[in-house]
C-alpha positions as CSV (number, residue, x, y, z in Angstrom):
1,X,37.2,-98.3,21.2
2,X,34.6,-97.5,23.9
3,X,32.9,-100.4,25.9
4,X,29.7,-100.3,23.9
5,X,32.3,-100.8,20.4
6,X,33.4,-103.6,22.1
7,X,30.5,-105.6,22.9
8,X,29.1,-105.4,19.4
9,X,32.6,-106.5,18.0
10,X,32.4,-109.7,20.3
11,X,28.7,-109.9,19.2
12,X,28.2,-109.4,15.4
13,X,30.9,-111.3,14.6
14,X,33.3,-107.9,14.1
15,X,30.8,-106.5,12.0
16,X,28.4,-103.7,13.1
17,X,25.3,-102.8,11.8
18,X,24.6,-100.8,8.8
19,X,22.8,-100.1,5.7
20,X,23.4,-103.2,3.7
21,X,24.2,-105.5,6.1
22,X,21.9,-108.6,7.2
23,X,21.0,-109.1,10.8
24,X,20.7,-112.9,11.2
25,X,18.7,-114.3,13.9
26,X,20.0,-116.7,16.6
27,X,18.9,-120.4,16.8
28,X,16.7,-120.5,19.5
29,X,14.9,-117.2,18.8
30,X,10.7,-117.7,19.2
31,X,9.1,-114.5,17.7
32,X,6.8,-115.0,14.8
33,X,8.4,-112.7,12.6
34,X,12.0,-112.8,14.0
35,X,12.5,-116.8,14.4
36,X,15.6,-117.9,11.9
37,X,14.8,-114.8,10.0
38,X,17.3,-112.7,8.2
39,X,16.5,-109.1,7.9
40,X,18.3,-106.9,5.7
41,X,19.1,-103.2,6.6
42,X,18.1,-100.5,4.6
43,X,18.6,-97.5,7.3
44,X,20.4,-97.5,10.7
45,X,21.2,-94.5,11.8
46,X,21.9,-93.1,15.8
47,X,17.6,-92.9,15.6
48,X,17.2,-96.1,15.2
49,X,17.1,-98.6,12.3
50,X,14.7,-99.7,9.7
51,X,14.7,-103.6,7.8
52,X,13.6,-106.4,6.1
53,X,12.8,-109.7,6.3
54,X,14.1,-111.5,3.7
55,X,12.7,-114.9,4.1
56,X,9.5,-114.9,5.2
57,X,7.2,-115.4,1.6
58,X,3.8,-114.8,2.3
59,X,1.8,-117.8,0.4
60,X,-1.0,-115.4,-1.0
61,X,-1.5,-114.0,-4.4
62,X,0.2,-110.8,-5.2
63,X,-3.0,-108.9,-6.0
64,X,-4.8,-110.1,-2.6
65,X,-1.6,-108.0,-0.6
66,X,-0.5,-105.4,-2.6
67,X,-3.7,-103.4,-3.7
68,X,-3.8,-100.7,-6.3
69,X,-1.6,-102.6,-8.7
70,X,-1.8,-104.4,-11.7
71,X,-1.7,-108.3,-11.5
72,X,1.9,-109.1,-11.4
73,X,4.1,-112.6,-10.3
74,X,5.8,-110.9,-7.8
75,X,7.3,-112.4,-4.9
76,X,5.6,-111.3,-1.5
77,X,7.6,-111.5,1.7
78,X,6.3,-110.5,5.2
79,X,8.7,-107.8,6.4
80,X,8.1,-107.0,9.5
81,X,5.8,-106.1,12.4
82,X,5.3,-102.3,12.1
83,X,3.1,-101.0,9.4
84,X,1.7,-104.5,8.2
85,X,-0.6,-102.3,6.2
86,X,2.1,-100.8,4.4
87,X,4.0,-102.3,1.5
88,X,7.4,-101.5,0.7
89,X,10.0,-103.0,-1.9
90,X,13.2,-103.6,-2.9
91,X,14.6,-104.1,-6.2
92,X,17.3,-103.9,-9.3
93,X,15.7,-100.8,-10.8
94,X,17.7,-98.0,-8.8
95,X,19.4,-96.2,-12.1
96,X,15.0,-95.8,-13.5
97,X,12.9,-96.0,-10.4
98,X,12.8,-91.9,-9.1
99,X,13.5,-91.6,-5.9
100,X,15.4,-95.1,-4.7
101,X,17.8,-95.4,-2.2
102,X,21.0,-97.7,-2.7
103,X,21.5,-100.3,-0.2
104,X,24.3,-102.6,-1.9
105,X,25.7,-102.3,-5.5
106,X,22.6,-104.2,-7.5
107,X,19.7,-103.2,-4.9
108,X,18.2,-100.4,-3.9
109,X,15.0,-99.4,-1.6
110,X,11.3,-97.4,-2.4
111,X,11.4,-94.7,-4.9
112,X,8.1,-93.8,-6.9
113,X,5.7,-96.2,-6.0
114,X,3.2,-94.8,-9.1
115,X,6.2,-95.3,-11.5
116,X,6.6,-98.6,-10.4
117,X,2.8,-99.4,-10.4
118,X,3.2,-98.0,-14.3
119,X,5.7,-100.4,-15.2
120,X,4.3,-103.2,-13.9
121,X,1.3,-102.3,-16.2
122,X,3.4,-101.8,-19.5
123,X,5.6,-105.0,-18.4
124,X,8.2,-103.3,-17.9
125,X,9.4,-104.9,-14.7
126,X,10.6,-108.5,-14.8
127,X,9.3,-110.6,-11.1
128,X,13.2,-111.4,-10.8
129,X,13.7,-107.2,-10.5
130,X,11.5,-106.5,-7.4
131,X,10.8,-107.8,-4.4
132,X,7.5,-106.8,-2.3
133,X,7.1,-106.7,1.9
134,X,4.1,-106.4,4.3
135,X,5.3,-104.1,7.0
136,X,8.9,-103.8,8.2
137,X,11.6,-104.3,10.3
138,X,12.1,-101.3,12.5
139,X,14.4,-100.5,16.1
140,X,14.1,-97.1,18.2
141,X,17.5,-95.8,18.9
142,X,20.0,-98.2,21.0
143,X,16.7,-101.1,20.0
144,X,19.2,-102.9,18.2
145,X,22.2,-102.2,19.9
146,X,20.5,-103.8,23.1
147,X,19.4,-106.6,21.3
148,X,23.5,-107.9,20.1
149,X,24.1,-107.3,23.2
150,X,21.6,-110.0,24.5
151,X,23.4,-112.1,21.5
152,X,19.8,-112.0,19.8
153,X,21.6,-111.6,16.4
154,X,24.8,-111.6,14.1
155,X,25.7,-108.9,11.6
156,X,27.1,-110.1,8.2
157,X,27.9,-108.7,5.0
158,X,25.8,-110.0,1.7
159,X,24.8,-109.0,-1.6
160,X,22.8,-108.4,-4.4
161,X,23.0,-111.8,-5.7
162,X,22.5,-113.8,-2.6
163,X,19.5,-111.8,-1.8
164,X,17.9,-112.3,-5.3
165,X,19.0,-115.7,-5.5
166,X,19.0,-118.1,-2.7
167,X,16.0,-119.6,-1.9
168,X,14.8,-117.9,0.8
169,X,13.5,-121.1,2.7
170,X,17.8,-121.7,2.5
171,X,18.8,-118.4,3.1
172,X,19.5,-118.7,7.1
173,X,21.6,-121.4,6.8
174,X,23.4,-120.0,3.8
175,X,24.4,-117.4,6.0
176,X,25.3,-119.3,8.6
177,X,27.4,-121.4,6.6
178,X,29.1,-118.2,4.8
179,X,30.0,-117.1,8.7
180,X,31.4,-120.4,9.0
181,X,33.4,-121.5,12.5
182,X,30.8,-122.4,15.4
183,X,28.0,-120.5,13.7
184,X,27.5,-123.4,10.9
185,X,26.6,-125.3,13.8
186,X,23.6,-123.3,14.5
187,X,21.9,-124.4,12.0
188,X,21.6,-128.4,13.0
189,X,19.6,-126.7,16.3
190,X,16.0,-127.9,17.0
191,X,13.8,-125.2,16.4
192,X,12.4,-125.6,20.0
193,X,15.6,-126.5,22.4
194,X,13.5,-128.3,24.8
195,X,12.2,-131.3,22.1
196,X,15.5,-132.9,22.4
């Protein structure tokens, strides 16, 4: 195990990042988009990675952010801070959507953005089967690595169900409390450490 295997073993908690895996922000972090966030990741490679933020719902109607589609309840979350023009999703639809990448068993990323715009028409798509973000996620190559170095993040494992499922208002401190030990604690922090 070389030095750099080391300190993201002592960092993430024993578990490095990956497609899949959820990066989960520490207490006292103050960026907009980053502060108590949980981002999933859908690519990580030795380039650099790519994510999303899971629970950050944007409180707009889904046909004033995602243009060119049929009016649809669909659950809007702000991704991230590159592209905020774009809009990319996740969802349940991997074995029908062309073109979709599998990040856990039960969810999968993209894939043919006019098929999906089809299906939403015919009501084909259910709300509960996709999710849609306003920009993403993304780290240039060593990005993250320097960041769990800096303790700026944990790694965890989740899945298809918790990302679906838990509210996402609760979702940070449901993954805290599934990391258990001294990282439940983190959760009882004031968001600003200087108001206590």
């Amino acid at each position: 195990m070389n030095r750099l295997d080391k300190i993201l073993s002592i960092h993430s908690n024993g578990i490095k990042p990956a497609v899949g895996k959820v990066l989960i922000s520490e207490p006292f972090q103050s960026d907009f988009y980053f502060k108590r966030s949980v981002v999933l990741l859908a690519e990580h490679t030795e380039e650099g990675s790519f994510g999303l933020i899971m629970n950050k719902p944007l409180d707009l109607p889904f046909k004033d952010v995602v243009k060119g589609f049929p009016d649809f309840d669909g659950r809007v979350f702000i991704g991230g801070p590159v592209k905020v023009n774009n809009v990319y999703f996740l969802h349940s639809l991997g074995h029908i959507i062309e073109g979709s990448l599998k990040i856990i068993p039960g969810l999968f990323w993209g894939g043919d953005a006019d098929q999906i715009r089809e299906m939403i028409l015919k009501k084909q798509i259910k709300p509960s089967e996709i999710m849609f973000f306003v920009g993403y996620s993304g780290w240039s190559s060593q990005q993250l690595e320097t960041e769990l170095n800096r303790n700026a993040w944990l790694v965890s494992s989740t899945n298809a169900d918790i990302i679906k499922n838990v509210e996402c208002g609760n979702l940070w401190s449901h993954m805290l409390t599934r990391l258990g030990g001294k990282y439940v604690h983190w959760k009882n922090y004031p968001i600003d450490p200087l108001s206590n």
